[in-house]
LOKELUM-226761 format. One record per atom (N, C-alpha, C): x negated, y, z negated; residue in three letters. Coordinates in pm, whole numbers, plus 32768, in hexadecimal, padded with zeros to 4 digits. Atoms other than C-alpha are relative to their C-alpha. Last residue first. Example, Ala and Ser with C-alpha at 12.3 -4.5 7.8 and 13.67 -1.06 7.14 Angstrom:
<recs>
80527F898006SER;7AA97F967D36SER;804D806D7FB7SER;7FA77F898000ALA;7B327E3E7CF4ALA;7FA680788000ALA;
</recs>
This chain:
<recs>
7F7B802E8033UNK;7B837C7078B6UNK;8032801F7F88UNK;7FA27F958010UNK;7A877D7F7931UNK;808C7FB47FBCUNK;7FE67FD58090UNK;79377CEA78B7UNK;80A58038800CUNK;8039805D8060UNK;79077C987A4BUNK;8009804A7F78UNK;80A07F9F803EUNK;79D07D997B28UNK;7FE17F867F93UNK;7FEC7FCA8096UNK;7B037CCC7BACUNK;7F3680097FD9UNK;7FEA804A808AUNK;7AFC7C757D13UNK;7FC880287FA4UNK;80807FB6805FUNK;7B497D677E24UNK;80067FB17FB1UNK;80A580027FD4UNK;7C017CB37F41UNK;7FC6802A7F99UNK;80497F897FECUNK;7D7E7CBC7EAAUNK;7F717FBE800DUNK;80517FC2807AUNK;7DF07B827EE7UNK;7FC2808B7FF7UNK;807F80068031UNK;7EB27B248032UNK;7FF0804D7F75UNK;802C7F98803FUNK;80177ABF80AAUNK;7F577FE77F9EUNK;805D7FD67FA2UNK;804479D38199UNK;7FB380907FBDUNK;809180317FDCUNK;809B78C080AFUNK;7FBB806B8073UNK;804F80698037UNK;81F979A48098UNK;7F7B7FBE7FDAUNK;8088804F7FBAUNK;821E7AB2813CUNK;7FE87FA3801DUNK;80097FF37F8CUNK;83897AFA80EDUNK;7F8C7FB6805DUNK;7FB0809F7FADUNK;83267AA97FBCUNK;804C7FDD8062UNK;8066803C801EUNK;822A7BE07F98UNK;80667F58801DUNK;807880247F52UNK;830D7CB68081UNK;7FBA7F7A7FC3UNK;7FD780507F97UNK;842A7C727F4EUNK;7FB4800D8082UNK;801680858032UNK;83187CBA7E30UNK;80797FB08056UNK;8072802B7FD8UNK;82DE7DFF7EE7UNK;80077F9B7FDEUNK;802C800D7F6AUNK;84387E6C7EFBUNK;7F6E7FAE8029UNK;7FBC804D7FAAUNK;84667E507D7DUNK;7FD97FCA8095UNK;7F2F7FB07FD1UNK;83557EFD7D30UNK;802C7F838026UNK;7FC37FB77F85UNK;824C7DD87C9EUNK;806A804A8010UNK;7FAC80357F76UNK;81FD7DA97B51UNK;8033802E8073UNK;803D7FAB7F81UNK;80F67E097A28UNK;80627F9D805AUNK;7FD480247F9CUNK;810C7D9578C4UNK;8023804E808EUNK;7F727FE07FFFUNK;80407E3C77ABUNK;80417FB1809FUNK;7FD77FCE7F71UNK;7F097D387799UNK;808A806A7FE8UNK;7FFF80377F85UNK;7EC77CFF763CUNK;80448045806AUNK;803D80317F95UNK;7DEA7D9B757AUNK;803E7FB6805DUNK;80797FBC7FEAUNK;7E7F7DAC7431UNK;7FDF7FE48062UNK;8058800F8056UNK;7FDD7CD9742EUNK;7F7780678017UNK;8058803F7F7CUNK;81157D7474B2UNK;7F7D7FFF7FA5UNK;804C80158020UNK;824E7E1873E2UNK;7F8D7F928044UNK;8032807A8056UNK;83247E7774D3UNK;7FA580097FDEUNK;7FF37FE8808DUNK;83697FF87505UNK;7FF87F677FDDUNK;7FBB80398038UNK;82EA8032767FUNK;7FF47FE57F42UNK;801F807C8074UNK;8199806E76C0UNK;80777FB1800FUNK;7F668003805AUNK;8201814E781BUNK;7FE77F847F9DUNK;7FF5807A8058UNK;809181C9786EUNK;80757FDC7FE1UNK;7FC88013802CUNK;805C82CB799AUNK;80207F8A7FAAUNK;7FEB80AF7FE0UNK;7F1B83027A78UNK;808D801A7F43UNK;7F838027800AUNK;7EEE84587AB5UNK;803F7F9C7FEAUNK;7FF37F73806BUNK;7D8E849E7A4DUNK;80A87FE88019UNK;800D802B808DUNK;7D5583177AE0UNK;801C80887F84UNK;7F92806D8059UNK;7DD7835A7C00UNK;7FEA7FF27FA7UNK;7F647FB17FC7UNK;7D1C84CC7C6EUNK;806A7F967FADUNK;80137FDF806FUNK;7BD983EB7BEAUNK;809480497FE9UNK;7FE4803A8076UNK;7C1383187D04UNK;801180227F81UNK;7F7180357FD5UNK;7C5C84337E08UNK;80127F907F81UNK;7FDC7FE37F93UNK;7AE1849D7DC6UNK;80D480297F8BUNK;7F95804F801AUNK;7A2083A17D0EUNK;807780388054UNK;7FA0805B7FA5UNK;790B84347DA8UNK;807E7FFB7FEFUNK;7FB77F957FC0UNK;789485377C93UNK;806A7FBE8066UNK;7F5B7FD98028UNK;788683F87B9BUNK;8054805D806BUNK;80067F6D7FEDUNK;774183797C87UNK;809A802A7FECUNK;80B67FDD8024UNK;76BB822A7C39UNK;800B809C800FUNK;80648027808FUNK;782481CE7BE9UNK;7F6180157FDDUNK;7FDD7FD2807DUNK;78DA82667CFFUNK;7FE07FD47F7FUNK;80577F6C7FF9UNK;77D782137DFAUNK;806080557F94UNK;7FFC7FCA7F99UNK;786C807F7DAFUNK;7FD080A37FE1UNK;806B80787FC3UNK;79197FF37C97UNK;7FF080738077UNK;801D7FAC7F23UNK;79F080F37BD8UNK;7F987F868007UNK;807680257FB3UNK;7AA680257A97UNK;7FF5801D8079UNK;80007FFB7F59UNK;7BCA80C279D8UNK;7F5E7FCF8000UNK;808080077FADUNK;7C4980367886UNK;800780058085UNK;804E80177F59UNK;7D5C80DD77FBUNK;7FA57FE0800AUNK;80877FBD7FB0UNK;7DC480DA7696UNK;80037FD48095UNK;7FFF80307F99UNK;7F4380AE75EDUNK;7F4380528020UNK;7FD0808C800CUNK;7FC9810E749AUNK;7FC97FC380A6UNK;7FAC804F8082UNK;7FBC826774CCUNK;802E7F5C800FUNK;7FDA7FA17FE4UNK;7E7782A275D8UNK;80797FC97F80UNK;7FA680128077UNK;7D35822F75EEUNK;808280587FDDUNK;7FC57F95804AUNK;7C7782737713UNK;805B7FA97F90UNK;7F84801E805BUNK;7B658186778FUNK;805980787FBEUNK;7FD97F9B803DUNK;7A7081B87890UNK;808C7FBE7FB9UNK;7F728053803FUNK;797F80907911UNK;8033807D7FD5UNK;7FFA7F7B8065UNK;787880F47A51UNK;80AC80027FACUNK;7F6B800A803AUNK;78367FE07B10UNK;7FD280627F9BUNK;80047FA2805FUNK;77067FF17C23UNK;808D7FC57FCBUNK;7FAA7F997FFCUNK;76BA7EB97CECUNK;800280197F8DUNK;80207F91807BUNK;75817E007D55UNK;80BB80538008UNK;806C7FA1800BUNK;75CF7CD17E6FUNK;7FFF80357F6BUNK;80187F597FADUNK;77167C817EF4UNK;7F7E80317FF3UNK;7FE880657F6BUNK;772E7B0E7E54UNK;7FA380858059UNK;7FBB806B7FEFUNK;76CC7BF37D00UNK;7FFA7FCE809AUNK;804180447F65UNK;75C37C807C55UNK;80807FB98012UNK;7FDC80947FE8UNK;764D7D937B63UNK;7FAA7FED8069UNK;802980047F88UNK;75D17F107B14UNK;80087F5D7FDCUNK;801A807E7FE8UNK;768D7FA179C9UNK;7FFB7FE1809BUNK;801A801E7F83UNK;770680CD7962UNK;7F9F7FA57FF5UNK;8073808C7FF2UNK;77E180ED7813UNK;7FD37FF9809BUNK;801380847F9CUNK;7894821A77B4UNK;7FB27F8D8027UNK;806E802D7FE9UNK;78D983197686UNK;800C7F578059UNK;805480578068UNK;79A8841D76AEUNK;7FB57F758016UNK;7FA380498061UNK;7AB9843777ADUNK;7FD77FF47F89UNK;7FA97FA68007UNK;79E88527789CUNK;807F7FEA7F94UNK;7FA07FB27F77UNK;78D2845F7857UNK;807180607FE2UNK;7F447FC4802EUNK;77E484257734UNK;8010805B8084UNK;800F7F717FEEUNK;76E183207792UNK;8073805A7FB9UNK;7F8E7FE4802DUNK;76BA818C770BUNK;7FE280DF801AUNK;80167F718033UNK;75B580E477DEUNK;808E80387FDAUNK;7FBC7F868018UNK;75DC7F83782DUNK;801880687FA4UNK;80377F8E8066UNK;74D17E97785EUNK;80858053801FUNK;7FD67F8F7FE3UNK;75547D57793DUNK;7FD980587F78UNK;80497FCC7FBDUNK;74E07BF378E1UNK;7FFE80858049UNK;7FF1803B7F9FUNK;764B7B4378A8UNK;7F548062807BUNK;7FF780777FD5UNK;760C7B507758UNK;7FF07FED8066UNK;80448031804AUNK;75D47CDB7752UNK;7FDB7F4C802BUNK;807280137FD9UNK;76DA7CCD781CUNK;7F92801C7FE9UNK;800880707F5CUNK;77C57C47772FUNK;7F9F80138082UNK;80568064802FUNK;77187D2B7620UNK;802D7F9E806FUNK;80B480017FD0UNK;77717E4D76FEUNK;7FC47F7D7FAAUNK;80317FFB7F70UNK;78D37DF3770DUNK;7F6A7FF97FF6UNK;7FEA809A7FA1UNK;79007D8975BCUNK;7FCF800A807FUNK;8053802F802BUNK;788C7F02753EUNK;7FD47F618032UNK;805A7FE67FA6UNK;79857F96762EUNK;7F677FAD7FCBUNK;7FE880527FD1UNK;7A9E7EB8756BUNK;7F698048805AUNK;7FFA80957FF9UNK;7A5F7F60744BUNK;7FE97F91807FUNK;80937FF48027UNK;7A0180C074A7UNK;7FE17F5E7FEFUNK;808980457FA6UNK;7B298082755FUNK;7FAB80107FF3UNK;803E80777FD2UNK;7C3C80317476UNK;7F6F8008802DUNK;8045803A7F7EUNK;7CD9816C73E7UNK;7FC17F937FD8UNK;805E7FD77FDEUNK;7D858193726FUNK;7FD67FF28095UNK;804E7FC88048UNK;7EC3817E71D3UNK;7F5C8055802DUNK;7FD17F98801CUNK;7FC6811C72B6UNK;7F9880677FD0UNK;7FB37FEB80A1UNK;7EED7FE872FEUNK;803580938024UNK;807D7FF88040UNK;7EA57F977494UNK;8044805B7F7CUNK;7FB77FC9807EUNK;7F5F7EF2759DUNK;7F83803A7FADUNK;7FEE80548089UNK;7EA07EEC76EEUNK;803680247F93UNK;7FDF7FD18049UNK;7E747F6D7856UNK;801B7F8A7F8DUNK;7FCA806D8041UNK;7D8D7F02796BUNK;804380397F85UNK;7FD07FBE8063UNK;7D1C7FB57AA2UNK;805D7FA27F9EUNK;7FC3805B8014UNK;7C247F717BBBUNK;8026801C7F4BUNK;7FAA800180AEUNK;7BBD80A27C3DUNK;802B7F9E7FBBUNK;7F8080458034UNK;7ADF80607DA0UNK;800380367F68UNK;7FD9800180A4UNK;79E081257E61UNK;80897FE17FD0UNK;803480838025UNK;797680FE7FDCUNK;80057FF07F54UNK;80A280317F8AUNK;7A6481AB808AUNK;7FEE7FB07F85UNK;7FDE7F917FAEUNK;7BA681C27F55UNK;7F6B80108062UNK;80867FEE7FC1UNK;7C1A80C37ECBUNK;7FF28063805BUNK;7FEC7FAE7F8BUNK;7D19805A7DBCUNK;7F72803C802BUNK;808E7FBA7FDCUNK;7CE97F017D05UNK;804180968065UNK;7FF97F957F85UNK;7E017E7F7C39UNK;7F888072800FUNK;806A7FA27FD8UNK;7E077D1E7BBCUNK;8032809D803CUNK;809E7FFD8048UNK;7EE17C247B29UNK;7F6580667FFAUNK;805E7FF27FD1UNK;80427C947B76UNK;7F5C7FE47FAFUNK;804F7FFD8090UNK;81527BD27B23UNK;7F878003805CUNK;80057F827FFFUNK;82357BA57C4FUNK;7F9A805A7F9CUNK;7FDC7FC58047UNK;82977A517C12UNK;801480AF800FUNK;7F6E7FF87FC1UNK;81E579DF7D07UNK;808080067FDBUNK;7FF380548030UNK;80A37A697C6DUNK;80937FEC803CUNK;7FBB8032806AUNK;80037BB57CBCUNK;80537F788011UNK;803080A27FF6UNK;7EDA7C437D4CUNK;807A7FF97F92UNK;80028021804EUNK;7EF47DD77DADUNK;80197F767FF3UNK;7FE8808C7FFEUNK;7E577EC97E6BUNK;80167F877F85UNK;800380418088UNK;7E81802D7E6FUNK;80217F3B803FUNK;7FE5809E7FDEUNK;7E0680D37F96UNK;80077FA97F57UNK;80208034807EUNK;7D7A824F7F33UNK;806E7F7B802DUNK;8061803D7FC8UNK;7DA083118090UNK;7FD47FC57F85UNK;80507FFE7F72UNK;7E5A841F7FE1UNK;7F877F9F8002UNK;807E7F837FF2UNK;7ED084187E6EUNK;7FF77FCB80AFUNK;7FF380187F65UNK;8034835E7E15UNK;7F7B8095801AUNK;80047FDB7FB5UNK;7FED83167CACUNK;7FEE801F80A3UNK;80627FD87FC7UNK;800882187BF9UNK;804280838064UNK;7FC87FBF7F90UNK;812181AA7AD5UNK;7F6D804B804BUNK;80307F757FBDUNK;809680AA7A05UNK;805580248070UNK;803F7FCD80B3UNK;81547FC678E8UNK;7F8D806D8074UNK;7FEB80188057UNK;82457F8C7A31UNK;7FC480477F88UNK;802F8086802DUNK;819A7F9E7B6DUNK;80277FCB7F93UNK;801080828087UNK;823180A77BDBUNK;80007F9A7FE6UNK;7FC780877FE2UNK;81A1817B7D06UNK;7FFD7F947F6EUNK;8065805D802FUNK;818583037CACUNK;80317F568022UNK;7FC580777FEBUNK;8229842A7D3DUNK;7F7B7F997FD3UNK;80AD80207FF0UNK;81E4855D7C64UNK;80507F628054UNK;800D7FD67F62UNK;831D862A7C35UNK;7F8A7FC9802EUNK;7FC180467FCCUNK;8319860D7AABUNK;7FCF804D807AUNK;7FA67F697F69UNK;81DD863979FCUNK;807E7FAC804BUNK;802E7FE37F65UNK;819C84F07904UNK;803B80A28007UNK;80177F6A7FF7UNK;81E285577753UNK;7FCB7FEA80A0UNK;7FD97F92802DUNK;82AA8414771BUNK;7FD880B57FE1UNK;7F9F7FC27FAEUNK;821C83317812UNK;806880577FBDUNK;7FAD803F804DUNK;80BB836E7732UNK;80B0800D8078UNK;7F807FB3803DUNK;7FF38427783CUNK;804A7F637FA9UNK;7F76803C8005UNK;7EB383C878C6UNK;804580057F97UNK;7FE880768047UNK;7E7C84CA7902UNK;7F9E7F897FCCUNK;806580627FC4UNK;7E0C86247908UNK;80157F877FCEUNK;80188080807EUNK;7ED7876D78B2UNK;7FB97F9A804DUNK;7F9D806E7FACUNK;7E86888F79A3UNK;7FFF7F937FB1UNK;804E806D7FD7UNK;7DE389E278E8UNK;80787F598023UNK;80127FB87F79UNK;7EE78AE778AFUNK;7FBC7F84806CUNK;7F8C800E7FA6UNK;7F0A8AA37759UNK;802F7FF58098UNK;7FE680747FE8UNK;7D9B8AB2770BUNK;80947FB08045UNK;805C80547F96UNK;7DA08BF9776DUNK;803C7F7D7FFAUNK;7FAA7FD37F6CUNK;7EB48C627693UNK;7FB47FD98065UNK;7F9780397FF8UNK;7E038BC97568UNK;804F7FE28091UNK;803680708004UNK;7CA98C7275A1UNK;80747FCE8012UNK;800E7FEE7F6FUNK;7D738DD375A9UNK;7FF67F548032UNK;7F9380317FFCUNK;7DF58D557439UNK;8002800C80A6UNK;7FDF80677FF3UNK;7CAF8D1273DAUNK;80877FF28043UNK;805F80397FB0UNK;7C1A8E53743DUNK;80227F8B8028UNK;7FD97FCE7F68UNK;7D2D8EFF73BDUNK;7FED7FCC803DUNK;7F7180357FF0UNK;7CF48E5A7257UNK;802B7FF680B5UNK;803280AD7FFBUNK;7B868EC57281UNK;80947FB08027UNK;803280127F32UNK;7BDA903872F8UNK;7FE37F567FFEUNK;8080802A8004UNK;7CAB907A7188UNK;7FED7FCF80AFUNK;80567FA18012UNK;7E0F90B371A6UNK;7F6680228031UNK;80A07FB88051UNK;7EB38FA871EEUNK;7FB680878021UNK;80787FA67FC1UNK;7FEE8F3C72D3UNK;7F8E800B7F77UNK;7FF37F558021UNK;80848E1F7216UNK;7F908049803AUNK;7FE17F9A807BUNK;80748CC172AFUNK;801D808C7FE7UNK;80707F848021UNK;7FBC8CA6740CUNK;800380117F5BUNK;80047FBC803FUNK;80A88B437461UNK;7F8D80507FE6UNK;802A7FCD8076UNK;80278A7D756BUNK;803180637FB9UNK;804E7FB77FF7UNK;80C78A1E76C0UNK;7FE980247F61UNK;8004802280ACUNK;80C388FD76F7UNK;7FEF80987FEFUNK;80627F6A7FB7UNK;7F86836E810FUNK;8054809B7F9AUNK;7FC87F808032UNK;7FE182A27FD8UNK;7FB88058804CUNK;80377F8D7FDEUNK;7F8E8144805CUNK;8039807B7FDFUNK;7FAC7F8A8000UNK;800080008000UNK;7FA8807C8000UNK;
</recs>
């Protein structure tokens, strides 16, 4: 598939410091919120393709591809854009606190194990994991970002010139600042998968297809399960 706040100031003030802060305020107001969005504070008027526990965005020349089960139950979703992929995974996560310092720590010890060094930077999300694999393909870049958000985290993975180089990302980064979460209100264990399913329409082309239907091509970033 293809997709061709505003702040209270308080009480005026007197004083030039108060002022200062309350100018500061009004700025910030102004400035463009940045997802991914809880589906109770998204933008409306945004078209996005739902997947269920994610809603994506419809960005330009960004190809979402997705691997799911005949059922409809999606296992994977990679979106791509030239030669750099997103592959995107959402999860439950306590009321109380964030996950992904936690789970980012696993990652790098998995590759660690699996012979891979990965460097922990601070990105635009805070703090990230990059990492240079060997696989079938050769050497590739992965670059891990995690947001944490109420009760729910995102993991995104760039493979590709968007991971050895954040500026790239482009159009991918465009989805992932808009990228929409609907948790839902069941209780759901730590970490697991939030559930992910085809639009309607798409899960009648997909058996329509039948056996002729294919896998998404990008396979899953190593440490990323």
């Amino acid at each position: 598939m293809i997709f061709s706040r505003k702040r209270a100031t308080g009480r005026h003030a007197r004083d030039e410091r108060t002022v200062e802060v309350a100018e500061t305020a009004e700025a910030a107001s102004v400035e463009p919120a940045r997802g991914p969005y809880d589906v109770t504070e998204a933008p409306a008027g945004v078209q996005r393709l739902d997947l269920g526990s994610l809603q994506i965005p419809a960005v330009p020349d960004v190809e979402v591809r997705v691997q799911a089960d005949q059922q409809g139950v999606i296992q994977q979703v990679v979106l791509v854009h030239g030669q750099s992929a997103l592959q995107l995974g959402v999860f439950a996560a306590p009321r109380s606190e964030g996950i992904w310092d936690e789970v980012r720590e696993e990652i790098r010890q998995s590759l660690f194990n699996d012979g891979a060094a990965a460097q922990e930077v601070v990105g635009e999300y805070g703090t990230e994991l990059r990492a240079r694999v060997r696989t079938e393909d050769g050497l590739t870049d992965l670059r891990f970002v995690g947001v944490d958000g109420p009760r729910w985290m995102v993991r995104a993975v760039y493979q590709g010139e968007a991971a050895s180089t954040p500026t790239a990302a482009g159009p991918l980064a465009q989805c992932l600042d808009g990228l929409v979460v609907d948790r839902g209100l069941e209780a759901k264990p730590v970490r697991e998968p939030l559930p992910l399913r085809l639009p309607r329409e798409a899960a009648d082309q997909a058996d329509q297809a039948g056996d002729q239907a294919s896998p998404a091509d990008a396979a899953p970033a190593p440490g990323a399960r």
